[in-house]
N, C-alpha and C positions, 0 to 999 in steps of 0.2 A: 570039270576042270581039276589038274590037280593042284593040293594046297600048296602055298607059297609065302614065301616067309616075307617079314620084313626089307632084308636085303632084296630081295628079288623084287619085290616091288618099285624100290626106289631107285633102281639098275636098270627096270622098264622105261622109263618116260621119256618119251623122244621129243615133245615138242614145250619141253619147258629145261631149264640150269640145271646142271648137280646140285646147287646152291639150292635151288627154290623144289626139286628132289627131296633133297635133302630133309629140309623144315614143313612141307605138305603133312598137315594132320594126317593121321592113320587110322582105321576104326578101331576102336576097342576090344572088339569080339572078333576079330581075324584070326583067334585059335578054334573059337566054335561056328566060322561060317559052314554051311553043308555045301561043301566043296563037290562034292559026288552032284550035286542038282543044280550047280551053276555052269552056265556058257562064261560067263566072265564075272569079274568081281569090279562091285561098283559102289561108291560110296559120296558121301557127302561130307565134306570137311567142317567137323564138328567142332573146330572153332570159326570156322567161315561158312554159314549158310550158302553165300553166294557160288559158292568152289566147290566144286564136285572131282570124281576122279573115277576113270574107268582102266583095268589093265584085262588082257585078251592074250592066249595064248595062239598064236601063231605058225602053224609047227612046231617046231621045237624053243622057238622064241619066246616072250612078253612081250607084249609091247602095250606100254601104257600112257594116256593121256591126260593131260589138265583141258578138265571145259568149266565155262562160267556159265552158271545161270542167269535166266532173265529175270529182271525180279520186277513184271509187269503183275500190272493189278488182278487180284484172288478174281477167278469166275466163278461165277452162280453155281451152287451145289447142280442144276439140272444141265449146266453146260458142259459138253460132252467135249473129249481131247484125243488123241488115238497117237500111241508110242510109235516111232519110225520103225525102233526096233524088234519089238515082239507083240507090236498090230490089238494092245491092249486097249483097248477106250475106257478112258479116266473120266471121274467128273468131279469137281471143287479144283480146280487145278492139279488135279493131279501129273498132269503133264507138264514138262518147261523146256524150254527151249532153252537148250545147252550149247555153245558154241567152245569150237577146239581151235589153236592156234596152229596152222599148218608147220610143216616142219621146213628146215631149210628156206632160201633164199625166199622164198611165198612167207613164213612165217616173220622173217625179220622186217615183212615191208606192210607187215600187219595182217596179211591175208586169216580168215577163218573159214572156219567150217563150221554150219547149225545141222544141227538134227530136233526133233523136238521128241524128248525121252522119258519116260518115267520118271518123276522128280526123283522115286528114293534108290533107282537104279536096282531094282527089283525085279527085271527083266524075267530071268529065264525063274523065278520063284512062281510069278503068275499065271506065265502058260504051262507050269507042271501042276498046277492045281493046288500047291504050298504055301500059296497068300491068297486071301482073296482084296480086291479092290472095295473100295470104300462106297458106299452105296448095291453094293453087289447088282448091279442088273445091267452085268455084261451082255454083248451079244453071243449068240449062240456061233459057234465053230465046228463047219462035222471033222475039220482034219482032225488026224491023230497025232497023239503028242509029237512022235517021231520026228513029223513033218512041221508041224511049229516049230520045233526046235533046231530042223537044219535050214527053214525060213528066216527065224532070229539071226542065224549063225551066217547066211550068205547076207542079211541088212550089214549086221556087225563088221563082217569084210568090207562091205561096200564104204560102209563110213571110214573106215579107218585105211581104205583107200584113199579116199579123197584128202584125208590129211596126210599122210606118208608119201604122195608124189611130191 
């Protein structure tokens, strides 16, 4: 991905105000994210736990979302969870179930969309090998990076399909 300022970010978001654009926390270290090794840029609103925020580059577009977390009860460190979009399997919750408000007339009548994602939107860091997950006893994978990472990248379409019709 390439890096992206500020502005660009808050110029992305389609299914929430300029207004609410606008005032959406921002991460802190969005100078030193390694842009080179992400699919997209994902975060969690560090004054609202419950508010996360994902922006995806499009062709030559952004296009970025507001999701809310589910904020159901912690599973057992042995309970196992598996990201929609980069097929990671968590355990202590590492997973959450995110829902995005669709855009247009679906989204003014409430309509969403869940995915259930990586809580810390860590995506494309874990299937490059640059985080590891908590408990580390992943499953084994034979594909090559390559291929996970245009796997992540066609999930990532599909969702953000389903919110942009």
């Amino acid at each position: 991905m390439r890096e992206i300022t500020e502005s660009d970010i808050r110029r992305s978001f389609v299914n929430c105000s300029k207004g609410e654009a606008r005032r959406l926390g921002l991460p802190d270290d969005l100078a030193d994210r390694p842009w080179a090794d992400l699919d997209f840029l994902g975060w969690r609103d560090p004054g609202a736990p419950g508010r996360a925020y994902l922006v995806a580059e499009r062709g030559d577009l952004l296009i970025g979302v507001a999701l809310r977390a589910t904020s159901g009860g912690a599973r057992g460190f042995t309970a196992r969870s598996m990201c929609s979009l980069c097929l990671t399997t968590r355990t202590g919750g590492g997973v959450a179930l995110m829902a995005a408000g669709r855009v247009r007339e679906a989204g003014r009548q409430g309509d969403t969309v869940g995915q259930y994602l990586c809580g810390d939107l860590d995506c494309s860091l874990y299937l490059r090998g640059k985080k590891e997950t908590v408990g580390s006893g992943d499953l084994t994978e034979t594909l090559p990076v390559e291929q996970k990472i245009a796997r992540l990248r066609a999930n990532l379409d599909a969702f953000l399909d389903k919110i942009t019709r």
